[in-house]
KOLGU-194243 format. One record per atom (N, C-alpha, C, CB): x, y, z. Coordinates in pm, whole numbers, plus 50000, padded with zeros to 5 digits. Glycine has a CB too. Layout:
N
XYZ
...
***
This chain:
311
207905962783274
209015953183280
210015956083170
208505938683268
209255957983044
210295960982985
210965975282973
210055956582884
210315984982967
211055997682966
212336001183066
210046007482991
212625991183166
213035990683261
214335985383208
212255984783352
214365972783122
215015962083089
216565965883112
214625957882946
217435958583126
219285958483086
219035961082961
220405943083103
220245974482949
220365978082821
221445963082749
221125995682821
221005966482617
221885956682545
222465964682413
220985942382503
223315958682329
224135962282219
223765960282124
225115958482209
222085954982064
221495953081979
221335969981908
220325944682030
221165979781983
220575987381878
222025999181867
218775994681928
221526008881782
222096019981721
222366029381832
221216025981613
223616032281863
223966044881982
223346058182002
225266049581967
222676064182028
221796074582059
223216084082098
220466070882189
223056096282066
224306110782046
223046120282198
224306123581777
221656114882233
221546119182315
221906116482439
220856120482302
221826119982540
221856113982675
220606107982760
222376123782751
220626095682811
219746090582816
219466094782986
219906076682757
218016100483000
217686106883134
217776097083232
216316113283140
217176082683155
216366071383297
217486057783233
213756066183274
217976052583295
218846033383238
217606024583144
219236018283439
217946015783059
217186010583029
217206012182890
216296012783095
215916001782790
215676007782645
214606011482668
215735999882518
214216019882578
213106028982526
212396014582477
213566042982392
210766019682432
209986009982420
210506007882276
208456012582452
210686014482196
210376015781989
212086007182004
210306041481861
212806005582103
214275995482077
214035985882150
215816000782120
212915979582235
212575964282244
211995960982186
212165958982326
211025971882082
209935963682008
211105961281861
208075974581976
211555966981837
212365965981702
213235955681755
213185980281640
213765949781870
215285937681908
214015929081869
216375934882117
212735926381941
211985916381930
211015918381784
211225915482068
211645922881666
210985922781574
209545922981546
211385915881538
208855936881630
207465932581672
207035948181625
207175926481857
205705955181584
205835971881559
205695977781750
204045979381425
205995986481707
206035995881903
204515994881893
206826018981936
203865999881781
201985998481831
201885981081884
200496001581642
202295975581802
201925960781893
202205960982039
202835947681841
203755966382071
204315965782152
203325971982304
205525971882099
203255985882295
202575991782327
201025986582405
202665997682230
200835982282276
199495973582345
199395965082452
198975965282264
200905955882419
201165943882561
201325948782667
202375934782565
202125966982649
202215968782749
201495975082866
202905971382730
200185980882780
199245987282861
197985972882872
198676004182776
198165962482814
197125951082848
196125950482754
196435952582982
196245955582633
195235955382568
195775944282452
194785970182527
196625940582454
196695927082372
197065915382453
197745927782257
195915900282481
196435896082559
197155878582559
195565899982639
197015879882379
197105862882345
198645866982245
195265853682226
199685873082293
201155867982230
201435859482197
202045867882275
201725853282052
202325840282098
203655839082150
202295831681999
204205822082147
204925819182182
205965825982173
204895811382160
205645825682040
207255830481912
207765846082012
206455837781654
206365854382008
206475866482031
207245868382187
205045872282014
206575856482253
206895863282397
208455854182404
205445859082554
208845847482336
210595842482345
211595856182341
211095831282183
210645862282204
211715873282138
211925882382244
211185882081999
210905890482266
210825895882404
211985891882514
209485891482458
211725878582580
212785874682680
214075875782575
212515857882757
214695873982472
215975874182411
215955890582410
216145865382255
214675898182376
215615913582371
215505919182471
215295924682273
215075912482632
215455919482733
216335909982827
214255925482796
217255901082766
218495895782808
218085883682952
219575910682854
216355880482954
216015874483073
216775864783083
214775870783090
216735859483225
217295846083237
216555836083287
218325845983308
216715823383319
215655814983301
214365818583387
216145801483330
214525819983485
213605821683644
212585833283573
214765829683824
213255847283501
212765855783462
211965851583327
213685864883462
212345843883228
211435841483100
210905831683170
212045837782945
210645820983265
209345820183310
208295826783387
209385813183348
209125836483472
208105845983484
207085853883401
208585852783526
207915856283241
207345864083184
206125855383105
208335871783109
206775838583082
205815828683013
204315828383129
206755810682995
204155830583233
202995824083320
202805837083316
203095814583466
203215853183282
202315861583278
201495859283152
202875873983292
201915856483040
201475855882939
200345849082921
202225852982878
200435833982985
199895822782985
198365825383086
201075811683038
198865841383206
197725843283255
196635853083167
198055848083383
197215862083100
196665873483056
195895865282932
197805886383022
196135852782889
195295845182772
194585840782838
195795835182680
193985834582941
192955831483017
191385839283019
193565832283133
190585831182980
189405844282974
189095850883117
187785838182916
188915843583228
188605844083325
189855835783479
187235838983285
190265844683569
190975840283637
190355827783699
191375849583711
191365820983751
191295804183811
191175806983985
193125792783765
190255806584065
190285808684214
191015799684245
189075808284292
191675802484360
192895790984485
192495788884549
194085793084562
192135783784604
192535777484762
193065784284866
193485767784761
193335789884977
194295790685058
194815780385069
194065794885157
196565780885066
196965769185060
197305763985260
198395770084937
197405750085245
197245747585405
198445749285488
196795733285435
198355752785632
198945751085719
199745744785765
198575751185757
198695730485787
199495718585864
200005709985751
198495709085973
201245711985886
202095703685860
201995685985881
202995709485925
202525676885822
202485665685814
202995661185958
203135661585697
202595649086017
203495646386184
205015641186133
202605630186308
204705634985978
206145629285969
207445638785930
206075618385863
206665655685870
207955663085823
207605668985992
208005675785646
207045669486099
207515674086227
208575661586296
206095677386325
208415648886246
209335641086291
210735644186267
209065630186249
210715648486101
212085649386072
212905664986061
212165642085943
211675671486146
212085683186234
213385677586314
210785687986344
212945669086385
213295666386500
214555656986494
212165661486568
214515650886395
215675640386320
216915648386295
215155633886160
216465661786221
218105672886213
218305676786263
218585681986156
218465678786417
218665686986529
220195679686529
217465685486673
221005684686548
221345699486584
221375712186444
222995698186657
220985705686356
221015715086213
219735719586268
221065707486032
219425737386257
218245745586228
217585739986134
218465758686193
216225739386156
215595735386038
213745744686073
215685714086028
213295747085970
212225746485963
211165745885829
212145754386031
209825747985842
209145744085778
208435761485730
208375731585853
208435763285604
207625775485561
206895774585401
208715788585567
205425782385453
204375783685345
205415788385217
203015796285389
204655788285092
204985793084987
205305807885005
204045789984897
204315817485082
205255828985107
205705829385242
204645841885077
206385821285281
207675821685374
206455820985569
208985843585324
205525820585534
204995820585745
206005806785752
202465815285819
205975809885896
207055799285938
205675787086038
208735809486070
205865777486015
204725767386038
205105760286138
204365758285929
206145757686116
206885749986193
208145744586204
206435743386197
208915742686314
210845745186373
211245735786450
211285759086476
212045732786445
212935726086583
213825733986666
213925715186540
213955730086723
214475742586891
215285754386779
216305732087070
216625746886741
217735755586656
216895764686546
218925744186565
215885758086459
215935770886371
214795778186400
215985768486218
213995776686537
213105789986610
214315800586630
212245785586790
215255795286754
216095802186801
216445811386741
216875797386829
217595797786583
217865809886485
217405820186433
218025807786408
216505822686429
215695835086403
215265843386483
214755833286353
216665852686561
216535860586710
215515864186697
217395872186757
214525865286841
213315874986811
211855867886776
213735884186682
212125865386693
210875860286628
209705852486705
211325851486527
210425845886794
209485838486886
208675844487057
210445825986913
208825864886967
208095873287094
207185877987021
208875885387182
206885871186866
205755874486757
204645866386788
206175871686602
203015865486802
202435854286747
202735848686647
201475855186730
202425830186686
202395820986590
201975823086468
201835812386624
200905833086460
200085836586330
201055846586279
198445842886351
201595856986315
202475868386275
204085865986208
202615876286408
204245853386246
205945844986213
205825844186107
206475829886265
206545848486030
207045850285866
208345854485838
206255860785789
208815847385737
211035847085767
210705862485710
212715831885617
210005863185548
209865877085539
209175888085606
209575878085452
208615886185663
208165899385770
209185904685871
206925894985869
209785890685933
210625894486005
211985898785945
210685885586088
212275899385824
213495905185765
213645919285784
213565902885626
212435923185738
211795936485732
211505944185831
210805936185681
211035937785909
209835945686022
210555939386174
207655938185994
211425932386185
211435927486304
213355939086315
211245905086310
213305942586453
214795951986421
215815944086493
214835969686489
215475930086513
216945921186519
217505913586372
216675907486639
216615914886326
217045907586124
217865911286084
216255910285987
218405930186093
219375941586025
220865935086075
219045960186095
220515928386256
221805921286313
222285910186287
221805919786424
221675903986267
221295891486273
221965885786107
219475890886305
221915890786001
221995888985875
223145901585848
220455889585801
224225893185802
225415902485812
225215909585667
227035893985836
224885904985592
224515907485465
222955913985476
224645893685379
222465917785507
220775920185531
220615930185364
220265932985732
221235935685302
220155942385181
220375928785119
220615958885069
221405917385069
221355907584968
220435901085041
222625899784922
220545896285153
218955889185203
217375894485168
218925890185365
217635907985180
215995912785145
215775912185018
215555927485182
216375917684941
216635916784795
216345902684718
218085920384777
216745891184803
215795878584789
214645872184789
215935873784830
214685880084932
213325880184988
212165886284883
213385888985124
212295897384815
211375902484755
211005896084626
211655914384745
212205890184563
212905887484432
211595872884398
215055882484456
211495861884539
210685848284559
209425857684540
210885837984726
208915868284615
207415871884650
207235873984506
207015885584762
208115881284424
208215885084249
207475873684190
209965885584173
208235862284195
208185853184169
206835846284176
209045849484219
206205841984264
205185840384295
203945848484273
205395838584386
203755858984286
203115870184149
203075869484030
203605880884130
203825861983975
203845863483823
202795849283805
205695862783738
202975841483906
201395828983884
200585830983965
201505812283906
200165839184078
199355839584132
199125849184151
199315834484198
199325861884111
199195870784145
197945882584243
199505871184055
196535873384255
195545876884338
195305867884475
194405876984255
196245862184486
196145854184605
196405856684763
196855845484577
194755861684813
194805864584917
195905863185020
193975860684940
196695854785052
197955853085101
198715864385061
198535840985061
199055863284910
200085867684877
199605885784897
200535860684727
199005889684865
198475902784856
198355908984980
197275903084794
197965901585115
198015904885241
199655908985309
197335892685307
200275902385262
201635904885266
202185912385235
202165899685235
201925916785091
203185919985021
202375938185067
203505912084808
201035941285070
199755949185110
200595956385246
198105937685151
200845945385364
201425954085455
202865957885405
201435947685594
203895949985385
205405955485383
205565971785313
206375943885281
204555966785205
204665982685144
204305996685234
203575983385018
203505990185318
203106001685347
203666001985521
201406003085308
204385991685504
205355991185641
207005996285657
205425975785677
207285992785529
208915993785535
209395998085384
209675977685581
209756011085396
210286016085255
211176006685215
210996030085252
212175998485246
212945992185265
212105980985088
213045987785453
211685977985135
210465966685110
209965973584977
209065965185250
209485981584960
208785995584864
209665993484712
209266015584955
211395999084826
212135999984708
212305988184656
213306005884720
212805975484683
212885964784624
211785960484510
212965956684723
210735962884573
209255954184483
209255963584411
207555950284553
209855976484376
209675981984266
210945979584141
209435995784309
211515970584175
212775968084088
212395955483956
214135961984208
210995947084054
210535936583975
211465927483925
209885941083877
212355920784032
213315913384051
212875901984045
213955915484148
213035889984016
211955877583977
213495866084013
211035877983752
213415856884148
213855848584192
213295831984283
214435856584237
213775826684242
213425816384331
214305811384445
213175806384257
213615803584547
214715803284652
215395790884688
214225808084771
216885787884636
217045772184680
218035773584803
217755760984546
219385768784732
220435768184812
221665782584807
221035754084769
222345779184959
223555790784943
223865786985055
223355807784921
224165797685141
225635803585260
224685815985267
227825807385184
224725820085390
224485827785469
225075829185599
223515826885471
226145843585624
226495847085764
225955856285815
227635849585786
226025847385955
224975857786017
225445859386169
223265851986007
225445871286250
225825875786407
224635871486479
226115893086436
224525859686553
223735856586656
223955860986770
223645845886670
223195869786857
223635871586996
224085860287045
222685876287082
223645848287058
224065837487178
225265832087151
223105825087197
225165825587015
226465823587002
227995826286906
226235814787007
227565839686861
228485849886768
228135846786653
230045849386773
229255847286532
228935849586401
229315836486349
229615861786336
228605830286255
228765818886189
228235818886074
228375809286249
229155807985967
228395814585814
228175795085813
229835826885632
226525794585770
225915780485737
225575782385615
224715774985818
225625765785577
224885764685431
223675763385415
225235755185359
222965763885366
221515758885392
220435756985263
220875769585493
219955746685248
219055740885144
217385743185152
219325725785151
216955746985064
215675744785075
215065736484989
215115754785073
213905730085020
213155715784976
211785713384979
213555705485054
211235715984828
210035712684864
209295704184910
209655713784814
208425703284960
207555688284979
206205683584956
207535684885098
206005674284892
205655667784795
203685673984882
206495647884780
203155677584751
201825676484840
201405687084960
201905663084911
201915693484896
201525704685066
200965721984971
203925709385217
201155721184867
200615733884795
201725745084848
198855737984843
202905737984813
203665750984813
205235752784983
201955764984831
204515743585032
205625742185174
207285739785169
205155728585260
208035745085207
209435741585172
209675738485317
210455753485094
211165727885331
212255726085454
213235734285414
212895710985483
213545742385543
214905748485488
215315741885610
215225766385458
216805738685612
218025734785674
219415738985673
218105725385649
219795743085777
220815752085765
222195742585849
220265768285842
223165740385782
224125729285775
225385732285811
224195723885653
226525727585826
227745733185890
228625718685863
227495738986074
230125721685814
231065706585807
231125703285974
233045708985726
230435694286033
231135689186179
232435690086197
230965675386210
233115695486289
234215694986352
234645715186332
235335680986268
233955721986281
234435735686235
234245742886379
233475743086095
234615752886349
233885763686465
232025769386462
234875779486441
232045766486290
230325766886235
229895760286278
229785764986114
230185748786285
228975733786390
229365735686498
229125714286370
229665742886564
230235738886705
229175752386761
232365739786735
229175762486715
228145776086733
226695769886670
228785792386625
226545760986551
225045757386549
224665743786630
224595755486392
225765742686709
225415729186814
225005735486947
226855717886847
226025749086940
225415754687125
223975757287093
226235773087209
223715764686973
222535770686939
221235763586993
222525771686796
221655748086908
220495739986967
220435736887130
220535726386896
221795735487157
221765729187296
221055743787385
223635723287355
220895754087359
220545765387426
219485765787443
220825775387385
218565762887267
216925757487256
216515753687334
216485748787182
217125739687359
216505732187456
216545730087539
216375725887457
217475735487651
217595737387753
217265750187820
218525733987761
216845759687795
216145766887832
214995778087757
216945770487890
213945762687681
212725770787601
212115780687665
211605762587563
211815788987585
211465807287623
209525797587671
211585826187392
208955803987738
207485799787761
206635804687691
206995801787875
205705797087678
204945797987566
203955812387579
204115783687553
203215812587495
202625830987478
201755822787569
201865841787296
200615830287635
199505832287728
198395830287628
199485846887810
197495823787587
196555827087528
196485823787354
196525840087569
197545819887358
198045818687175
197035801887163
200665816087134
197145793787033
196785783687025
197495776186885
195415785287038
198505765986884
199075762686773
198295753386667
200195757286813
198335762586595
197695754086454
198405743186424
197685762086313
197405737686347
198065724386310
199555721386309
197695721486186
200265711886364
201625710786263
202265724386299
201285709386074
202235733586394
202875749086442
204425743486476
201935757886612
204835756786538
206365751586592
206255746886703
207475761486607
204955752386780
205185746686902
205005730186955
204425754286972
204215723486835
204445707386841
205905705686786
203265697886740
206335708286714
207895707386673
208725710686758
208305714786569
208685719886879
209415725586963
208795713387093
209135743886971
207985709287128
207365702687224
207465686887218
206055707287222
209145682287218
209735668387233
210605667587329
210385663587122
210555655087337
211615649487500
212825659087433
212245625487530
213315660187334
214835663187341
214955677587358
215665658687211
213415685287373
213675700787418
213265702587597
212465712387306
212345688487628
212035687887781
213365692087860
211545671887829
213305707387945
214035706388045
214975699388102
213565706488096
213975686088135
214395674988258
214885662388206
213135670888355
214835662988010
215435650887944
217345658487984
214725648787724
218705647087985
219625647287977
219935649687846
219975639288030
220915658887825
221305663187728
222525660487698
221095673287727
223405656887611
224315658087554
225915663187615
223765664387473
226765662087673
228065667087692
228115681887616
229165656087633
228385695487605
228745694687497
230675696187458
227795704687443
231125690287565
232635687387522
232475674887404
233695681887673
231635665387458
232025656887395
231505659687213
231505644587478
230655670187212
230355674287090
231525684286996
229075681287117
232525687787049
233505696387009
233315710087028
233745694586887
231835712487093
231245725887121
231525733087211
230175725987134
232105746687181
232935754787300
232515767387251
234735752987313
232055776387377
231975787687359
232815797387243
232145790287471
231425805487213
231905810887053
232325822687129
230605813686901
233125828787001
233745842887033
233685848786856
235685841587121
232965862186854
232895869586732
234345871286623
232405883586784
234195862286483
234935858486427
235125877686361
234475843686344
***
């Protein structure tokens, strides 16, 4: 992590040329006032109780920023541990009341995803939104797998390297506290060895968390639209977020994430042959009067919703 670090203006200009970016180890251990043999040691694991003091200096002489000096504090905080702490797999199901309020944001995409991103559960719009995804098993649906591995994501995400680059940045993230967690290791286990794509990123050791932004993106059905969208944890679930993806009513953006839904539900794709939804899945979230066929739906003149055309 650190040899890697943003160079900074703390030390003395070198008259050589530097082969690789970055500081040398003997100019982080000297910014963080520490000897390179100390240094050294942290970095091959043989010293594993830093203190505080030590591991601040560190984040100040490699310029971290917050997300990142806590990453580096819960490595620290793990490597002092005599013995690792076993997890849990964390759970599945979903609550009936966050599938209710699945169903409450429609026409906003919304869904429900594990700490590393499986998708659990959706309402019509944000299955949809995610071209593709719903010719995966229920067990196989993951926003990050499908970034990667699915070849409508590259379309789909007009931006697709700043999306992956996120994508990897959260899995970072989550490694630095859990780092043996069957989940997490099964995952991150295939991409590597699925998608160079994937390879290069996790080797950058990019450390992010995932809230809010804007994202545009080219939907086949109904062209290109750029939404906002929030994510939210919820309370008690070991790790589950809502993401919701939002639009000002009256734009051409709500009017393309209104066909979106109205498309959902009026003509749901059929279900796999043989599959079985876990608890709280999409397919109880997808399986309400307002996606039934034969329920009446909505105008959508009277919604302001008119066929999109690629902005």
């Amino acid at each position: 992590m650190a040899a890697s670090a943003r160079p900074t203006s703390g030390c003395p200009p070198e008259p050589a040329r530097r082969r690789t970016p970055g500081l040398r180890r003997e100019e982080v251990a000297a910014l963080a006032g520490v000897s390179i043999d100390y240094y050294v040691r942290l970095e091959r694991g043989k010293e594993t109780r830093p203190s505080p003091s030590v591991v601040e200096a560190l984040a100040d002489a490699l310029r971290l920023n917050c997300e990142e000096r806590d990453f580096l504090r819960g490595l620290a905080a793990r490597a002092a541990r005599q013995a690792p702490e076993p997890r849990p797999l964390p759970s599945r199901r979903v609550r009936p009341t966050v599938t209710l309020l699945l169903e409450t944001l429609r026409p906003n995409p919304a869904y429900v995803v594990s700490r590393t991103n499986d998708l659990l559960a959706a309402n019509p719009g944000g299955l949809r939104l995610l071209h593709g995804i719903e010719d995966w098993p229920e067990r196989q649906r993951n926003t990050i797998r499908y970034t990667f591995l699915h070849p409508a994501a590259r379309e789909l995400w007009m931006d697709w390297e700043q999306k992956a680059q996120a994508c990897v940045a959260q899995l970072r993230a989550i490694a630095g506290t859990d780092p043996d967690a069957p989940d997490l290791a099964s995952l991150v286990g295939e991409l590597i060895v699925k998608s160079p794509d994937f390879n290069r990123h996790w080797e950058r050791y990019e450390v992010r968390s995932i809230g809010d932004g804007e994202k545009t993106m080219h939907h086949p059905e109904v062209g290109t639209m750029t939404l906002s969208h929030e994510g939210l944890t919820l309370n008690r679930t070991q790790g589950q977020r809502l993401v919701v993806y939002l639009a000002t009513p009256g734009t051409p953006d709500h009017d393309a994430m209104t066909l979106l839904d109205l498309a959902a539900g009026v003509t749901p794709r059929p279900p796999r042959t043989g599959t079985t939804s876990s608890a709280g899945s999409t397919a109880r979230a997808t399986a309400s009067p307002c996606s039934d066929p034969t329920t009446p739906h909505p105008d959508p003149t009277r919604s302001h919703a008119r066929p999109r055309h690629d902005r």
